[in-house]
PDB file of N, CA, C and O in Angstrom:
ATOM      1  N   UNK A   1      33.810 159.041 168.146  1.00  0.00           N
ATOM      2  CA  UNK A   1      33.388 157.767 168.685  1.00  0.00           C
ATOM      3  C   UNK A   1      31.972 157.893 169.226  1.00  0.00           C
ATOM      4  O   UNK A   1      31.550 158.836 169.894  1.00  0.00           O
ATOM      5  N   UNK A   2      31.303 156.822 168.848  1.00  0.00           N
ATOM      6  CA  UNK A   2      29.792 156.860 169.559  1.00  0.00           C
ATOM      7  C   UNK A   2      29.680 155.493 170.510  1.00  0.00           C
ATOM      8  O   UNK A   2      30.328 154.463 170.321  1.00  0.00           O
ATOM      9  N   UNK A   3      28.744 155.712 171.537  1.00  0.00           N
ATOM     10  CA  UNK A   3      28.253 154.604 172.507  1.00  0.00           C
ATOM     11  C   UNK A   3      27.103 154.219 171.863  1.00  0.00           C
ATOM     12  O   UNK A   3      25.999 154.762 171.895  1.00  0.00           O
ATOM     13  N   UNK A   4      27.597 152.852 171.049  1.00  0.00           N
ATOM     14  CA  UNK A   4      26.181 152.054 170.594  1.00  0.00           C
ATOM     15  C   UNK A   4      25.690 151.160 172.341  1.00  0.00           C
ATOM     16  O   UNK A   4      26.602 150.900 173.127  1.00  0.00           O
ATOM     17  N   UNK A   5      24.587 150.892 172.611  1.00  0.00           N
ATOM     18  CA  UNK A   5      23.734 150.639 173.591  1.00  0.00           C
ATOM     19  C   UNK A   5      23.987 149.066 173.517  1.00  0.00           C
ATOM     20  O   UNK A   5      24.615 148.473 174.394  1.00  0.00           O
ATOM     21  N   UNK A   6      23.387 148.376 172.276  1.00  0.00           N
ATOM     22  CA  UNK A   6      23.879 147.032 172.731  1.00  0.00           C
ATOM     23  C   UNK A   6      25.441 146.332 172.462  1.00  0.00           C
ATOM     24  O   UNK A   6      25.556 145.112 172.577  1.00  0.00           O
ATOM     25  N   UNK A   7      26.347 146.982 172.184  1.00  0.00           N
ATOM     26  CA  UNK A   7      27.710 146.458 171.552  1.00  0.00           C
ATOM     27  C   UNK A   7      28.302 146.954 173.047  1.00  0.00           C
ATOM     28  O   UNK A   7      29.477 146.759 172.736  1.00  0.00           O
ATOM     29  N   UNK A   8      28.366 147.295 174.010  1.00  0.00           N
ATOM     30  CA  UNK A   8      28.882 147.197 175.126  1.00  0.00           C
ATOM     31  C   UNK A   8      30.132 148.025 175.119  1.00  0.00           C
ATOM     32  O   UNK A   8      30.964 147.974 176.025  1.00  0.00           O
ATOM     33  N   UNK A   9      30.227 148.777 174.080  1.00  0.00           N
ATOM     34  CA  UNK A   9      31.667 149.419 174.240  1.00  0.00           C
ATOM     35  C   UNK A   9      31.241 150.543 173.253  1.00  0.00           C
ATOM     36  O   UNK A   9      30.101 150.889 172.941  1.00  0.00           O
ATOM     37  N   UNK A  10      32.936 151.223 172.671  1.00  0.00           N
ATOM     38  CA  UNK A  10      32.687 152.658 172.075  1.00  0.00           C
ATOM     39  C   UNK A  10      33.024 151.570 170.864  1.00  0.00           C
ATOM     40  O   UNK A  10      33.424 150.419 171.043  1.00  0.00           O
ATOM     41  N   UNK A  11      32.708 152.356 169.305  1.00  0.00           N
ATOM     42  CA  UNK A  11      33.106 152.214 167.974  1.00  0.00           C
ATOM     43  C   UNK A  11      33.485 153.231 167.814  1.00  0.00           C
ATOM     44  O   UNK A  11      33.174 154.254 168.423  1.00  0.00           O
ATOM     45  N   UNK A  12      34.500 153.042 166.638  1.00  0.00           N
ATOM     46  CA  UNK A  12      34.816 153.855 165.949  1.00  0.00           C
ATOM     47  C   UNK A  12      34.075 154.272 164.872  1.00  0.00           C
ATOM     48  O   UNK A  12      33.432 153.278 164.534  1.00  0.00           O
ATOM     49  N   UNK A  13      33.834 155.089 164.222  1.00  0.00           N
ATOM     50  CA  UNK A  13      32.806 155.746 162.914  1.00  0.00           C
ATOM     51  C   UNK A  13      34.121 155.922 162.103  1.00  0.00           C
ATOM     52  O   UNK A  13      35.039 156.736 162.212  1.00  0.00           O
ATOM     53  N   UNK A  14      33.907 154.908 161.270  1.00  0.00           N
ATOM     54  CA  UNK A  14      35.067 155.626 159.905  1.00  0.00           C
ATOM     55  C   UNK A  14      34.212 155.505 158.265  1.00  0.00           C
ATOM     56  O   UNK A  14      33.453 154.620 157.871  1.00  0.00           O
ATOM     57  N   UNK A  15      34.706 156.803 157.534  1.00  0.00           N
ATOM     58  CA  UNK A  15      34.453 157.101 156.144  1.00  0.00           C
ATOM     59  C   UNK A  15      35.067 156.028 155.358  1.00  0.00           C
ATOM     60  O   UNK A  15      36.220 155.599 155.382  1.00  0.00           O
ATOM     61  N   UNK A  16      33.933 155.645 154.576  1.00  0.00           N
ATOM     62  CA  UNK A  16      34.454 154.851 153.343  1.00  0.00           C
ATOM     63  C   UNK A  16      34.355 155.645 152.261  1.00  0.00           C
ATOM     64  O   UNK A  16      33.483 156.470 151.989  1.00  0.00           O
ATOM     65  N   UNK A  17      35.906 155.139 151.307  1.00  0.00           N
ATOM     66  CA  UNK A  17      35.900 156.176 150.208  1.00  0.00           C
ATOM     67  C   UNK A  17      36.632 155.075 149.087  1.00  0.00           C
ATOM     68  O   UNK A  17      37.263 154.027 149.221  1.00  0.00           O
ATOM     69  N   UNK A  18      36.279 155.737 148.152  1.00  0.00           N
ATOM     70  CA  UNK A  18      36.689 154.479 147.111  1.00  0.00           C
ATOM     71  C   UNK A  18      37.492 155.619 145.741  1.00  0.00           C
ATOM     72  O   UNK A  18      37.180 156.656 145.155  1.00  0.00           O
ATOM     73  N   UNK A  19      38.576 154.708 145.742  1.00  0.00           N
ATOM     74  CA  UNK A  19      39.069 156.057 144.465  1.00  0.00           C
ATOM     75  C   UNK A  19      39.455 154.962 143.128  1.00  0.00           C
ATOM     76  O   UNK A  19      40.047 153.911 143.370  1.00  0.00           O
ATOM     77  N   UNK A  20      39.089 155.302 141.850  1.00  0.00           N
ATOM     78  CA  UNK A  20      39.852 154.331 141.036  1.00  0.00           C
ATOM     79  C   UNK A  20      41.043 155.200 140.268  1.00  0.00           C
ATOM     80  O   UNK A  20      41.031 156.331 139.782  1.00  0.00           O
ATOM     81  N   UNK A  21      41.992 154.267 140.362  1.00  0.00           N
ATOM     82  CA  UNK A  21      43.282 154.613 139.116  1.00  0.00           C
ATOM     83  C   UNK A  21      43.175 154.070 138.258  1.00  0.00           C
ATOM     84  O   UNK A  21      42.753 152.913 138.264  1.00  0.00           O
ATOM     85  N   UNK A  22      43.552 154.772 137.095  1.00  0.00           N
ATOM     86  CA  UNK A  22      43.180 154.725 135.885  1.00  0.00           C
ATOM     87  C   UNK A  22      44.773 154.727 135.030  1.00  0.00           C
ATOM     88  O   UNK A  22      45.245 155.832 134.766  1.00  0.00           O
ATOM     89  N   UNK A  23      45.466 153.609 134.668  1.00  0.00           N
ATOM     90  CA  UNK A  23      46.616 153.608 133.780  1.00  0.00           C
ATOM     91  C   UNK A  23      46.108 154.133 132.419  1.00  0.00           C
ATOM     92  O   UNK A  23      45.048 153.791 131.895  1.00  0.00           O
ATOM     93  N   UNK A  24      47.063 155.065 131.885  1.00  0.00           N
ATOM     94  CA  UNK A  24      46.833 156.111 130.456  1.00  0.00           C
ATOM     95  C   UNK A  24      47.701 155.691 129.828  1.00  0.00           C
ATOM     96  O   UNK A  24      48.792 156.183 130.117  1.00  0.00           O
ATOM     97  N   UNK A  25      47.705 154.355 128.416  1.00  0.00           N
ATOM     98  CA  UNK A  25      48.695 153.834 127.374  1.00  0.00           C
ATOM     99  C   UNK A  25      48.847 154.391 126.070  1.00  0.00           C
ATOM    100  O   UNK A  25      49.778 154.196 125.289  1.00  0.00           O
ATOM    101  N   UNK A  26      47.916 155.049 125.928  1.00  0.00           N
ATOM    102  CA  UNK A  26      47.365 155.802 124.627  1.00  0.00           C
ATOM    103  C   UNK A  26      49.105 156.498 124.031  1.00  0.00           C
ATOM    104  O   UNK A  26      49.510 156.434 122.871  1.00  0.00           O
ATOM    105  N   UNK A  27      49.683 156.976 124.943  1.00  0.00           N
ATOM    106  CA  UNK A  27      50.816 157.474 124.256  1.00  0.00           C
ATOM    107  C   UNK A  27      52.262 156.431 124.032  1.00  0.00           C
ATOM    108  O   UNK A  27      53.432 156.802 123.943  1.00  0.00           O
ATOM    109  N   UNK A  28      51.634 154.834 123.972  1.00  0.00           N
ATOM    110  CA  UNK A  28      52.439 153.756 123.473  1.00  0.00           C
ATOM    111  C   UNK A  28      51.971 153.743 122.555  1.00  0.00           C
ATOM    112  O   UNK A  28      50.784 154.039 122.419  1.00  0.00           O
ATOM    113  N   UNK A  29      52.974 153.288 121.312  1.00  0.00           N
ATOM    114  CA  UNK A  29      52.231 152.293 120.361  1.00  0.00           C
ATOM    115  C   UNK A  29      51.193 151.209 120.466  1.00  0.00           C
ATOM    116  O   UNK A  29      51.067 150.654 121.558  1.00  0.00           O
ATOM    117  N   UNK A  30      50.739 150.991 119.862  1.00  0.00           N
ATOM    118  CA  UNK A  30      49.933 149.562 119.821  1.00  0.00           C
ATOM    119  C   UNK A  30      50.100 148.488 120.272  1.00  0.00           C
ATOM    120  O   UNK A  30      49.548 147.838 121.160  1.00  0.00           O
ATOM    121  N   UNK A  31      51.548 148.192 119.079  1.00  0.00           N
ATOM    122  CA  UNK A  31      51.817 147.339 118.791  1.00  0.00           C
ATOM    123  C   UNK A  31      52.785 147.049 120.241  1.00  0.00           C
ATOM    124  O   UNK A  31      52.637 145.893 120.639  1.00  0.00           O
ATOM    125  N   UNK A  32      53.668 147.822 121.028  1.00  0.00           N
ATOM    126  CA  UNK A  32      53.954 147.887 122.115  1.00  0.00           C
ATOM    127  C   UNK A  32      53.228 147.255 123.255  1.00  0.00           C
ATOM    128  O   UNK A  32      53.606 146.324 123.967  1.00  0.00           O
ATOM    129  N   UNK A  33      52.056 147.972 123.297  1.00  0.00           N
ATOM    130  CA  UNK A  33      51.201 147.454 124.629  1.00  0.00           C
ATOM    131  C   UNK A  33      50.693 145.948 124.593  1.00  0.00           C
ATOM    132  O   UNK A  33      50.351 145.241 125.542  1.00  0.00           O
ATOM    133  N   UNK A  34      50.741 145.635 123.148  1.00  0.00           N
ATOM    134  CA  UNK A  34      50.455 144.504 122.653  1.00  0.00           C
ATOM    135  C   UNK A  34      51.403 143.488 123.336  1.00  0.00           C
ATOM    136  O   UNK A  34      51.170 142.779 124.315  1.00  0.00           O
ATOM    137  N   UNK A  35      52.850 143.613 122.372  1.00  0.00           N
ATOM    138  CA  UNK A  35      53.804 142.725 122.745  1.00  0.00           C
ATOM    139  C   UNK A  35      53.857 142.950 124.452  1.00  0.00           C
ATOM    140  O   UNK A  35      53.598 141.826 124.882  1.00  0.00           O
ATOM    141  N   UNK A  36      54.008 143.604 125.298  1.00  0.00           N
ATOM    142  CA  UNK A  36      54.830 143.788 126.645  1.00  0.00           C
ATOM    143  C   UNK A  36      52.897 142.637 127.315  1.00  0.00           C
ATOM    144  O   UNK A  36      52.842 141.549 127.888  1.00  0.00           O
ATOM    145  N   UNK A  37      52.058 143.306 126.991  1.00  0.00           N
ATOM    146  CA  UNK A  37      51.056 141.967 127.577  1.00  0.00           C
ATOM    147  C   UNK A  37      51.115 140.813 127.179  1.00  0.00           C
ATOM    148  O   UNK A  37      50.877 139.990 128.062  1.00  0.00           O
ATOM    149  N   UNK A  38      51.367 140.355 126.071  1.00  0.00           N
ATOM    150  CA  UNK A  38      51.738 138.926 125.885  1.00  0.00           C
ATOM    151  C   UNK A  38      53.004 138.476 126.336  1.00  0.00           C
ATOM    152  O   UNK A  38      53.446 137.360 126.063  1.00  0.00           O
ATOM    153  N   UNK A  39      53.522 139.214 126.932  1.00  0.00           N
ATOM    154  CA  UNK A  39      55.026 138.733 127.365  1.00  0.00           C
ATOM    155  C   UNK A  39      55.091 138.777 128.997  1.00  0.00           C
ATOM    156  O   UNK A  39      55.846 138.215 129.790  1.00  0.00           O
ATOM    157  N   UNK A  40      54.024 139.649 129.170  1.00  0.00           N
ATOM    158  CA  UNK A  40      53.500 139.315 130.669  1.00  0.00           C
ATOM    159  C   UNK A  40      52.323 137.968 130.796  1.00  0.00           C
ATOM    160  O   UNK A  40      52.513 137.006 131.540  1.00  0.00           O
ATOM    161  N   UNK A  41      51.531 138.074 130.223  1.00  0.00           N
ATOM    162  CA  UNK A  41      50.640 137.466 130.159  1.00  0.00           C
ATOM    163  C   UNK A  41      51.218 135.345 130.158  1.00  0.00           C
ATOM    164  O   UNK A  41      50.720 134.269 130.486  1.00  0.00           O
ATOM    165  N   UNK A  42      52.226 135.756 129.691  1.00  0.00           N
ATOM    166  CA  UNK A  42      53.333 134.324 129.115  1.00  0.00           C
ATOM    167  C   UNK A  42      53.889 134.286 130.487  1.00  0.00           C
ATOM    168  O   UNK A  42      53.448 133.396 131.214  1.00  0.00           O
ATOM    169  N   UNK A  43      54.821 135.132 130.996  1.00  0.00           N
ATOM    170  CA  UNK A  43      55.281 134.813 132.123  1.00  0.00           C
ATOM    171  C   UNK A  43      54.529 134.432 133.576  1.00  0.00           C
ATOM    172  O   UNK A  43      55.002 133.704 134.448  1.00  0.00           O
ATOM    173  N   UNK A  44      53.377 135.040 133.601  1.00  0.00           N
ATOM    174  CA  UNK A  44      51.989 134.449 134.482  1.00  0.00           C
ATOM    175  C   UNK A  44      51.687 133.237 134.392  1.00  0.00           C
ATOM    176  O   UNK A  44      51.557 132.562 135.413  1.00  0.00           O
ATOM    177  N   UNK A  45      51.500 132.667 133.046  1.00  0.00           N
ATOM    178  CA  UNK A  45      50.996 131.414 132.716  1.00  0.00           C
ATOM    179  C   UNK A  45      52.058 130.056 133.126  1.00  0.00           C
ATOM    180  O   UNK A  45      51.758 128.892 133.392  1.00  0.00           O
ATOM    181  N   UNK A  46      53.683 130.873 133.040  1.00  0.00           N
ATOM    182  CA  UNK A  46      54.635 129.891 132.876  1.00  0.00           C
ATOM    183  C   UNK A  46      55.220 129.443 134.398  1.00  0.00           C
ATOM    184  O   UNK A  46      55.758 128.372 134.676  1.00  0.00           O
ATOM    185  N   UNK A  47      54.929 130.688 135.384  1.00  0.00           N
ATOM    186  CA  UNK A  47      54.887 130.779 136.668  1.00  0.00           C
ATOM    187  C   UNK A  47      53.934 129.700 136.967  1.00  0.00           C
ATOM    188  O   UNK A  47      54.339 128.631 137.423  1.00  0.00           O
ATOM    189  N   UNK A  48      52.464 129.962 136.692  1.00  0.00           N
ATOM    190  CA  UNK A  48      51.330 129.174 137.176  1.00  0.00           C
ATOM    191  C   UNK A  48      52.157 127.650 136.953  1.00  0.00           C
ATOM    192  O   UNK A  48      52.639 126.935 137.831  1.00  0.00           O
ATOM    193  N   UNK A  49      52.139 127.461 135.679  1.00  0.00           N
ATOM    194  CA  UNK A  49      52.967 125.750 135.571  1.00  0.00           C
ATOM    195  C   UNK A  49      53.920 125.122 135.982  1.00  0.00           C
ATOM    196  O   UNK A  49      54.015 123.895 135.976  1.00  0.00           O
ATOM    197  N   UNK A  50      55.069 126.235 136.552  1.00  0.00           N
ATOM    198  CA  UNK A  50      55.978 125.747 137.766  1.00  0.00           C
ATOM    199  C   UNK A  50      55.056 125.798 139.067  1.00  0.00           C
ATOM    200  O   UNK A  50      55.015 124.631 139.459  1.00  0.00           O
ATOM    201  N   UNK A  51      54.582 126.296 139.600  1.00  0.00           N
ATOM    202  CA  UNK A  51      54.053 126.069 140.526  1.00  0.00           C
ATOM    203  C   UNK A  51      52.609 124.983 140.880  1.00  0.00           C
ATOM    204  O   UNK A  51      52.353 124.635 142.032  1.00  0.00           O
ATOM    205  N   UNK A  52      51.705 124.521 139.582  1.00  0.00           N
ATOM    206  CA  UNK A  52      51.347 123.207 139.314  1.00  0.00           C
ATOM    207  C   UNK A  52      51.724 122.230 139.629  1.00  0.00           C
ATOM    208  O   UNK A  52      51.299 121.379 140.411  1.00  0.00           O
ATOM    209  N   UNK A  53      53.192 122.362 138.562  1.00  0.00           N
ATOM    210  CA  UNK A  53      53.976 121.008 138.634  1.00  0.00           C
ATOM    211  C   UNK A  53      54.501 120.333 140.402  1.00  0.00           C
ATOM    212  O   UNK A  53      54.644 119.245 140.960  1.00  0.00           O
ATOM    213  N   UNK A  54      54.628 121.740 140.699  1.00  0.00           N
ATOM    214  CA  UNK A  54      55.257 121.060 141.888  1.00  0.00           C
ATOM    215  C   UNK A  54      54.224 120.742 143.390  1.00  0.00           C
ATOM    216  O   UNK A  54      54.641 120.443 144.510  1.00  0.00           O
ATOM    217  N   UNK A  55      52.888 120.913 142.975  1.00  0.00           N
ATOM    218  CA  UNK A  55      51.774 120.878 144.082  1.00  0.00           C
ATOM    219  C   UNK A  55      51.067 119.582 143.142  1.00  0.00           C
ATOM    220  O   UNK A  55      50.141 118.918 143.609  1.00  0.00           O
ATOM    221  N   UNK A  56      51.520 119.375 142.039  1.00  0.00           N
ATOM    222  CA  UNK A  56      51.440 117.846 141.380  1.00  0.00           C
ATOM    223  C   UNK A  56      52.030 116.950 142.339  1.00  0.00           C
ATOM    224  O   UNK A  56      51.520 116.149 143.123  1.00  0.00           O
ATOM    225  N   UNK A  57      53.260 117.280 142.087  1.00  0.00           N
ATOM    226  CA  UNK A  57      54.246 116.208 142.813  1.00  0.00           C
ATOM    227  C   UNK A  57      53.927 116.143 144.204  1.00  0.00           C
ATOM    228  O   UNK A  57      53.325 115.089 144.406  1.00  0.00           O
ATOM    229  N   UNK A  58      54.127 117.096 145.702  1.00  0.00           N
ATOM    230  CA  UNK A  58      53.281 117.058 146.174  1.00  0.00           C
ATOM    231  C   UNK A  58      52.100 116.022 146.441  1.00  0.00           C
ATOM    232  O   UNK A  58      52.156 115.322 147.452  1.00  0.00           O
ATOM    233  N   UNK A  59      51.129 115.922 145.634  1.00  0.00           N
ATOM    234  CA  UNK A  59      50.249 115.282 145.998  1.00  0.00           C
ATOM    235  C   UNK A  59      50.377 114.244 145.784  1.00  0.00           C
ATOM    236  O   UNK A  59      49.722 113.668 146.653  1.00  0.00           O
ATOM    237  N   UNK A  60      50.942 113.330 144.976  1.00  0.00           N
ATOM    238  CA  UNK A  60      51.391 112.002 144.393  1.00  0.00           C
ATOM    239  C   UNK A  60      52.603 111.441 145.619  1.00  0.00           C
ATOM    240  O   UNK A  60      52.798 110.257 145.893  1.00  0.00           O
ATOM    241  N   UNK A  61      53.367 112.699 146.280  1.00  0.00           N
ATOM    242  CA  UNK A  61      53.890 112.057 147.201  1.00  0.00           C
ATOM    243  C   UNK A  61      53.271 111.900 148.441  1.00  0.00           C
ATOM    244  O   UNK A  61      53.748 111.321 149.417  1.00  0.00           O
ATOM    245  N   UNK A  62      52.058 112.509 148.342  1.00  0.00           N
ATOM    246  CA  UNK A  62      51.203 112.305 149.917  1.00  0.00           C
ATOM    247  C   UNK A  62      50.352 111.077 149.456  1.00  0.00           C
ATOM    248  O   UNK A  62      50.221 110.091 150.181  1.00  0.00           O
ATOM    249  N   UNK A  63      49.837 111.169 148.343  1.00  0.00           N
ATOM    250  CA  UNK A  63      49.009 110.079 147.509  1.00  0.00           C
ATOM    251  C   UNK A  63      49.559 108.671 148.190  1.00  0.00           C
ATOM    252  O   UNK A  63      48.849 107.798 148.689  1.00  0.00           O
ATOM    253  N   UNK A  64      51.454 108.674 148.049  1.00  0.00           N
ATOM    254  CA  UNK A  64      51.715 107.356 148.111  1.00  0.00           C
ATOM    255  C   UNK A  64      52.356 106.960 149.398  1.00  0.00           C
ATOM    256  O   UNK A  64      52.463 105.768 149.683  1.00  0.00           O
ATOM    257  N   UNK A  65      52.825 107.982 150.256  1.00  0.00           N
ATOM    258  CA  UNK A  65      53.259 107.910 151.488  1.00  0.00           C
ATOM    259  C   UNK A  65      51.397 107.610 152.363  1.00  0.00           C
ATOM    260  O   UNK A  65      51.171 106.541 152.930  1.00  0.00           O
ATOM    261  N   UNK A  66      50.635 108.406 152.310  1.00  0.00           N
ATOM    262  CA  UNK A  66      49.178 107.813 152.380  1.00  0.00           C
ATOM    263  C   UNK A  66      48.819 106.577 152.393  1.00  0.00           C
ATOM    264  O   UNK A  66      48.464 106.128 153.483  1.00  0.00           O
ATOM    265  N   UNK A  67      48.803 105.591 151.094  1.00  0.00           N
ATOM    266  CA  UNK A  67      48.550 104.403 150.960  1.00  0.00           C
ATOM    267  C   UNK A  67      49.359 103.312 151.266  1.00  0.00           C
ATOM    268  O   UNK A  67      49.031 102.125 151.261  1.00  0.00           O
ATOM    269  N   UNK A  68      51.031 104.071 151.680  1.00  0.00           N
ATOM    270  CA  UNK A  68      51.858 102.579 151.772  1.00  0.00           C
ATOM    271  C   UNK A  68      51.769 102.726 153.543  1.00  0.00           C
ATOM    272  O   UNK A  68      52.075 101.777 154.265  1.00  0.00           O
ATOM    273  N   UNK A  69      51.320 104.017 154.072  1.00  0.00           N
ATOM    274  CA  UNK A  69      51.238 104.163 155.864  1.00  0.00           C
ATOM    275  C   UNK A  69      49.741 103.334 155.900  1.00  0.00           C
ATOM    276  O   UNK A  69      49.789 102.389 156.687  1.00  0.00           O
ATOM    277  N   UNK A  70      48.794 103.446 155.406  1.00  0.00           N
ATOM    278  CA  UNK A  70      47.376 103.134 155.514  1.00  0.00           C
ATOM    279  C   UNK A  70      47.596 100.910 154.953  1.00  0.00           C
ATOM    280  O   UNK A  70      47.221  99.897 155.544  1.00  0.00           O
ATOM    281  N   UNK A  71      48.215 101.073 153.865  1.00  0.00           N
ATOM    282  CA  UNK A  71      48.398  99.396 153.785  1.00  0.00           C
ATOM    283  C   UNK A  71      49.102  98.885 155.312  1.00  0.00           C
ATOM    284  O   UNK A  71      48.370  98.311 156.118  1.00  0.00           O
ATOM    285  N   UNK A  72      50.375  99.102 155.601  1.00  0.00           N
ATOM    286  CA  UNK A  72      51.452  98.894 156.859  1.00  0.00           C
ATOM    287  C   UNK A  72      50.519  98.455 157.588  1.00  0.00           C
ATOM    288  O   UNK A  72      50.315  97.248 157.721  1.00  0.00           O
ATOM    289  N   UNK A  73      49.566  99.704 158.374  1.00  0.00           N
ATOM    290  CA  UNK A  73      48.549 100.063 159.404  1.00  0.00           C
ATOM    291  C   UNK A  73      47.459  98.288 159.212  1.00  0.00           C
ATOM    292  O   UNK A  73      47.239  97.541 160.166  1.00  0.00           O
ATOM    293  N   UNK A  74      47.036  98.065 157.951  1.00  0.00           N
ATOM    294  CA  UNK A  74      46.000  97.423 157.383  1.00  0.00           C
ATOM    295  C   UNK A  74      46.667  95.792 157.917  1.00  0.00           C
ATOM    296  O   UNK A  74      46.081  94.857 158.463  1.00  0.00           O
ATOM    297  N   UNK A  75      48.487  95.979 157.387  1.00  0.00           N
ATOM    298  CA  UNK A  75      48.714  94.497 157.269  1.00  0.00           C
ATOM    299  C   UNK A  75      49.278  94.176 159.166  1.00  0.00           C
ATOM    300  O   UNK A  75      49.540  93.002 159.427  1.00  0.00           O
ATOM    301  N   UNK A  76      49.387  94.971 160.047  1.00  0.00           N
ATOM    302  CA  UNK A  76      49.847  95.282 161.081  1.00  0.00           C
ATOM    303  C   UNK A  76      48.282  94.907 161.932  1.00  0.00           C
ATOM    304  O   UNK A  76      48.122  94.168 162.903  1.00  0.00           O
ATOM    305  N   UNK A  77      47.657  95.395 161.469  1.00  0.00           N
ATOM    306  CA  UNK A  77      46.089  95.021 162.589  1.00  0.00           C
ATOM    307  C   UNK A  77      45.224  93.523 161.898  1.00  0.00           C
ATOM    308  O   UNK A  77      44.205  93.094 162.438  1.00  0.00           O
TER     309      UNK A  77
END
């Protein structure tokens, strides 16, 4: 720990270190690594569109709970 002068207190000094991993497929087939990513790649996409759909809906129900509270408000004043 060091006493920096204007930070009013102690810091800590920590090492930054960076490591990369490296996945090794070479001993799949091809045609393997192929199919299992498009079959991931499909299930990502199909996830994303359930979860679309329903931040669709969502908004169409704030959309209209929004405009029929904001008309009420409109025909009320």
């Amino acid at each position: 720990m060091v006493r920096q002068a204007g930070l009013g207190g102690w810091v800590h000094i920590a090492q930054v270190t960076q490591q990369t991993t490296t996945v090794d497929l070479s001993g799949y087939p091809q045609w393997l690594v192929v199919l299992v990513g498009t079959l991931v790649a499909a299930a990502v996409l199909w996830i994303m569109m359930k979860l679309l759909k329903w931040t669709l809906w969502l908004l169409i129900l704030g959309v209209l709970i929004g405009g029929i509270v904001w008309s009420g408000w409109l025909l009320l004043n």
